[in-house]
Each structure stands twice: as C-alpha cells, then as structure tokens.
C-alpha positions, 0 to 999 in steps of 0.5 A: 322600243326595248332592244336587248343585247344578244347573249354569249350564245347568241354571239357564238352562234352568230361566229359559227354561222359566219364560218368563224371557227370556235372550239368549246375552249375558245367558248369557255376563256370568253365567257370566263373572261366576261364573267370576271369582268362583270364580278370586277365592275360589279365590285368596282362601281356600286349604284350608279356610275353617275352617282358622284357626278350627276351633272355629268350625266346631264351634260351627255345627255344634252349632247346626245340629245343634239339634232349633230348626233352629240357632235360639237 
C-alpha cells in the first residue's frame, strides 16, 4: 500500500478547516520557505543519502525490521 504525503494545499486546507487562521501571506512565507528548503537539500546531497555509508543503511533497516519497533 503506497501512501503519499499531503501537498501544501492539502496542509493549508486541513489548517482552515481546524479554525487555524492562515492569511495568503502566511501561505506564501511557508511554501517560500519549503521550496528553499528543498533547493538547498537538493544542492546539499546528490543520489542517495546513504551512497557513502551503506551498511548504515542496513543497520536501520535491521532495527526497523525488529518485532520492538526498532527499540533496543
């Protein structure tokens, strides 16, 4: 089962309709800010973020596939 995450409008949506005030301002610094965000990590990490350490990578995987739900 594939479930995505909800888009900005999506989230802005779900704010309004919890009574949570958001003026088109409020809606233009936070999807500012995320796309900048997401330039910066795209500028930052390029392929994989487990490309330099991928046992890493298989050491989360092991913990997360624990019956403990990744506790120790």
């Amino acid at each position: 089962m594939s479930t995505r995450s909800p888009t900005l409008r999506e989230r802005i949506e779900i704010l309004r309709a919890t009574g949570v005030p958001v003026s088109s301002a409020d809606e233009k610094r936070v999807g500012d800010s995320i796309a900048a965000s997401l330039v910066s990590l795209d500028s930052a990490v390029k392929g994989s973020l487990f490309d330099t350490e991928p046992q890493t990578f298989d050491v989360v995987m092991r913990k997360l596939a624990k019956p403990t739900g990744g506790k120790s």
